[in-house]
N, C-alpha and C positions, 0 to 999 in steps of 0.2 A: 344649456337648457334655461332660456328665462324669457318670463310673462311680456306678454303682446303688451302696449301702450293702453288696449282695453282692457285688460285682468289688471294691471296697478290700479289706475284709474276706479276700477269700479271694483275693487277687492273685497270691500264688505256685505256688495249686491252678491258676488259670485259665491263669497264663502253664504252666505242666508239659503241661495237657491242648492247648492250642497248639501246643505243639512234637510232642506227639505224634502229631497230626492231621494236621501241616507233613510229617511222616516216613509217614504211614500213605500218603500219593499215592501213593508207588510202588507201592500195589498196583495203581494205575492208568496212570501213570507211570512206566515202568522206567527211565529214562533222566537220568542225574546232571545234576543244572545246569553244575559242569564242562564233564563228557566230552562233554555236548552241542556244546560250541564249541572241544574240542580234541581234536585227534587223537591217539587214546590209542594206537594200535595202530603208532604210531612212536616211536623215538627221541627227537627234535627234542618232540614232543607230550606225551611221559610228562614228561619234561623238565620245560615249561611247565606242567605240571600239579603238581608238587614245589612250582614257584614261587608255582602260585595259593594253593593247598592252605598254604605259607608266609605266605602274606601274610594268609590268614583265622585262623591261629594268633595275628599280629600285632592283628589288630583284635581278639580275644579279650583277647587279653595288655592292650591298650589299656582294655578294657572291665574287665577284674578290677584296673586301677591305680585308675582313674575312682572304683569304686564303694567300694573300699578306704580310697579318701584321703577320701572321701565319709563314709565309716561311723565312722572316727576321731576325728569330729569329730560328728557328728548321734548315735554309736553304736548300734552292730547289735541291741541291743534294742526301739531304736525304729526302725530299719531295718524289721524283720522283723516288726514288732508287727501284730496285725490291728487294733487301735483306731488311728485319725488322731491326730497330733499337735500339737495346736496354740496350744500354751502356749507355745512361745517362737518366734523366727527367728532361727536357724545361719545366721551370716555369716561366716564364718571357714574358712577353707582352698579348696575347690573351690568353694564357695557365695558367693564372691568375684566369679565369672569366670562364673557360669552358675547357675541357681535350682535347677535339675531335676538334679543329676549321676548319681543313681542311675539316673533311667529312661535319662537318654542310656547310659548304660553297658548297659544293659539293652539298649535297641536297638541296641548295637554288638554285642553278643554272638548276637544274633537274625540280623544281618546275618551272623557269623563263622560262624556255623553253617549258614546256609543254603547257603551251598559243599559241604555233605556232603546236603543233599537235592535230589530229583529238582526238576526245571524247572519243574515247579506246586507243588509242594510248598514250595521260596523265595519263589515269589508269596507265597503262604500266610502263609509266617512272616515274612517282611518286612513286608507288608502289613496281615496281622493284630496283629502288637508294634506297630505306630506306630501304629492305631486305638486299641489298648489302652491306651498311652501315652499320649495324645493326652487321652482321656476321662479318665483316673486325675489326672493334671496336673490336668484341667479343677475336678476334685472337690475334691483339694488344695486348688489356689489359690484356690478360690471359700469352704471352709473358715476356712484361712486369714486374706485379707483378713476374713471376716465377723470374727473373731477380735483380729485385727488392726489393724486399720481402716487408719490413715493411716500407721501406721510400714510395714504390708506393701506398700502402695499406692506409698510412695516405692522401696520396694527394689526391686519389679518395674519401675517406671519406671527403675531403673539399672541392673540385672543384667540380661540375658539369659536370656529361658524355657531351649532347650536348645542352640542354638547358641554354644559358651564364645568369650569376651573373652579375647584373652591377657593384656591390661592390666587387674589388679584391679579391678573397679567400686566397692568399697566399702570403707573400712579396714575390717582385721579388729579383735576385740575384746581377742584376746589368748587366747583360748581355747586351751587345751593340747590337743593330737592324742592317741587310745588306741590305738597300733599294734596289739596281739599281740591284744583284743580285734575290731578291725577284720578283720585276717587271719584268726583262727579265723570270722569270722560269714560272709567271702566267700570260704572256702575249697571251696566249690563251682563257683566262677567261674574261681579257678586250677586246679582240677581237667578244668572244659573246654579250660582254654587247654593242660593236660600232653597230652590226649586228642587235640586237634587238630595239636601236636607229632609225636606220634608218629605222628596219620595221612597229617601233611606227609611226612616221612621214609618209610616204610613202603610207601606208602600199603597198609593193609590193614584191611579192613573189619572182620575179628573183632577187632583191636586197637582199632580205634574203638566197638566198640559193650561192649567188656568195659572199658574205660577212663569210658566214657557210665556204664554199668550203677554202677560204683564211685564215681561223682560224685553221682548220683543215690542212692544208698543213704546217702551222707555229707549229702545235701540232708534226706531222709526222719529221719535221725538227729536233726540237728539240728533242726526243725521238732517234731517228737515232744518233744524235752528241756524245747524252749523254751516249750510249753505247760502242759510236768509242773511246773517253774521256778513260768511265770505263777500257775501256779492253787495252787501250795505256799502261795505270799505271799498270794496273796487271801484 
């Protein structure tokens, strides 16, 4: 199972038009995946509702650490690159304890979000990121090893696809972390996590969708820069 040459390529267009699809159900769906199982229209319920709505800010916040400590070490140009990479293997930092940190991070944040969409609509996007996930890995790692051969073939047999090890699987190399470059490249990701803050607290939907709006313009920013970048040097 792994992604066409156009889902690598364009994975940040495909994962955008996903989420937006996951959100578009409620034209059929009115109904939150929340409020569906808590009684909003009490005390005790708004309540518990604070707390969900807190706890999906968490798995966000969890999900922008992931792919952060991830990018400091792989760096956000080849994060973000639409060409594969596959001239070396990052073993050093999160790549230690799990192969995949980006996409797990990616699917935590698919998860984090789907608390603000309707009850088909979380199908959707839960459902749909691990598909997408699932096949994009497939593509990687079959890359990869071709790439590779027997140095990649030992390190999957150590590390873990996307389920992290808390116990290192492999020394690291020694490789130095690029913080302030890692932060600016997944500063879209802490942008969800301020938005789903606020809609914990709040809870209020123009808050969340003008916080949304502002992430996503920072997303569109930086995708635009980083092509004008690429094609300067080419």
């Amino acid at each position: 199972m792994k992604a066409t040459e156009f889902e690598f390529r364009h994975r940040s267009l495909v994962n955008l038009i996903h989420v937006w699809i996951s959100f578009q159900a409620y034209s059929f769906d009115r109904v939150n995946a929340v409020w569906a199982f808590v009684p909003w229209n009490t005390p005790r319920g708004y309540f518990l509702a604070h707390m969900i709505f807190g706890f999906a800010a968490i798995l966000i916040a969890l999900a922008a650490s992931i792919r952060t400590w991830a990018a400091a070490y792989l760096r956000s140009d080849v994060v973000h690159d639409a060409d594969l990479h596959t001239d070396i293997v990052v073993a050093d930092g999160p790549y230690r304890h799990l192969r995949n940190p980006l996409y797990l991070g990616t699917l935590l944040l698919s998860v984090g979000l789907a608390f603000l969409a309707s009850r088909i609509g979380a199908v959707i996007l839960v459902g749909g990121a691990a598909l997408r996930i699932l096949r994009l890995i497939g593509r990687e790692e079959a890359d990869l090893e071709k790439q590779q051969g027997a140095v990649y073939t030992e390190f999957c047999r150590r590390v873990p696809r996307l389920l992290p090890s808390l116990r290192a699987r492999v020394p690291g190399s020694g490789l130095a972390p690029q913080w302030t470059q890692a932060f600016r490249g997944e500063a879209p990701m802490w942008g969800f996590f301020i938005m789903m803050i606020a809609f914990a607290v709040t809870p209020n939907d123009d808050v969340a969708w003008s916080l949304a709006g502002a992430t996503l313009s920072v997303w569109l920013f930086q995708r635009i820069t980083e092509r004008l970048r690429k094609r300067s040097r080419a």
